[in-house]
C-alpha positions as CSV (number, residue, x, y, z in Angstrom):
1,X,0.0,0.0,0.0
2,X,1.1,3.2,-0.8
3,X,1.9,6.2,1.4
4,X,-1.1,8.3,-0.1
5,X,-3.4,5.4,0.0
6,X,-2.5,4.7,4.0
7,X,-3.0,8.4,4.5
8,X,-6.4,8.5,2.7
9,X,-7.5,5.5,4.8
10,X,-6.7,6.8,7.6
11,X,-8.3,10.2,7.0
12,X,-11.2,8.5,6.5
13,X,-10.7,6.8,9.8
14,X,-10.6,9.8,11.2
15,X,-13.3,11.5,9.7
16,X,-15.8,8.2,10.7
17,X,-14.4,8.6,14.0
18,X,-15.5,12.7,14.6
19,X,-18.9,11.9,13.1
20,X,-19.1,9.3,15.7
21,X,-18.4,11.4,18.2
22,X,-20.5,14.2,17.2
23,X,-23.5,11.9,17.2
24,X,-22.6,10.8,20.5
25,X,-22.4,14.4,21.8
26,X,-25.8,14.8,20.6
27,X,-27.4,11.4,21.8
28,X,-25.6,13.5,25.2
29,X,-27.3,16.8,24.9
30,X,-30.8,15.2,24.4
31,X,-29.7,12.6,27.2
32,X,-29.5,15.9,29.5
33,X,-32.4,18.0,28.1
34,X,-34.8,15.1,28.7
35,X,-33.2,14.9,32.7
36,X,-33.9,18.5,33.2
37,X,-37.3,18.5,32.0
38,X,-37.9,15.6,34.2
39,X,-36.3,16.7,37.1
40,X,-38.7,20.1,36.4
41,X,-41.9,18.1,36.3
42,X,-41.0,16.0,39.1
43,X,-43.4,16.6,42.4
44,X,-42.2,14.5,45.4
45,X,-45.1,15.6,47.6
46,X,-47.7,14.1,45.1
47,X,-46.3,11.1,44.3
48,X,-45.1,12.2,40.8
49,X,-41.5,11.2,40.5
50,X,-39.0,10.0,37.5
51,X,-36.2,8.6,39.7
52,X,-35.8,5.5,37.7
53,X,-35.9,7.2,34.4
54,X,-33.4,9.6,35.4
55,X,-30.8,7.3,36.5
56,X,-31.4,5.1,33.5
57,X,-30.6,8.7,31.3
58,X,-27.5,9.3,33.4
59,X,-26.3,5.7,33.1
60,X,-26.8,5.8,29.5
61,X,-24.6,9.8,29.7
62,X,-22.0,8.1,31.5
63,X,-21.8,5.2,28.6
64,X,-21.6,7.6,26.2
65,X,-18.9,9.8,27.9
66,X,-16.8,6.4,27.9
67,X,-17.7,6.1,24.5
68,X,-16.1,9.3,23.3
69,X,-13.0,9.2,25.4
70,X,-12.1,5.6,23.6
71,X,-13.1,7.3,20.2
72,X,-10.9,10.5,21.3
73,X,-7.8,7.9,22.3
74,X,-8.2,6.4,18.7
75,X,-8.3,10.1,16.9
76,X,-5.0,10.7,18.9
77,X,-3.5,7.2,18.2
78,X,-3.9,7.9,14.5
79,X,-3.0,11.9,14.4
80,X,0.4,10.5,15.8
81,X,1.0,8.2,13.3
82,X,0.8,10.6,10.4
């Protein structure tokens, strides 16, 4: 393989890669939006609460955080290798 075609691959890579992560940044921000509004209708004193689908939401944030710090640690892995 040539130099140029190793190069476009891993441009490519690396482009896949930061579309990835932007739609994981997204999937985030809703993730949060959808939290706060709960947390907003939430009423403890009438029984109305959204405990489980709250932690559920941040469980899924915290995946996706993970998720973008192994996709970050790839991006670096190939920007070094150029």
């Amino acid at each position: 393989m040539t130099s140029q075609s190793v190069n476009e691959s891993e441009s490519q890579q690396i482009e896949t890669i930061e579309k990835e992560i932007g739609r994981f940044k997204a999937e985030q921000a809703e993730a949060q939006a959808k939290v706060k509004e709960l947390l907003q209708r939430e009423d403890p004193a009438r029984g109305i609460t959204f405990h489980e689908e709250i932690f559920r939401l941040q469980q899924g944030n915290l995946r996706l955080d993970t998720e973008i710090q192994i996709l970050k640690v790839k991006l670096r892995r190939l920007a070094s290798t150029w």
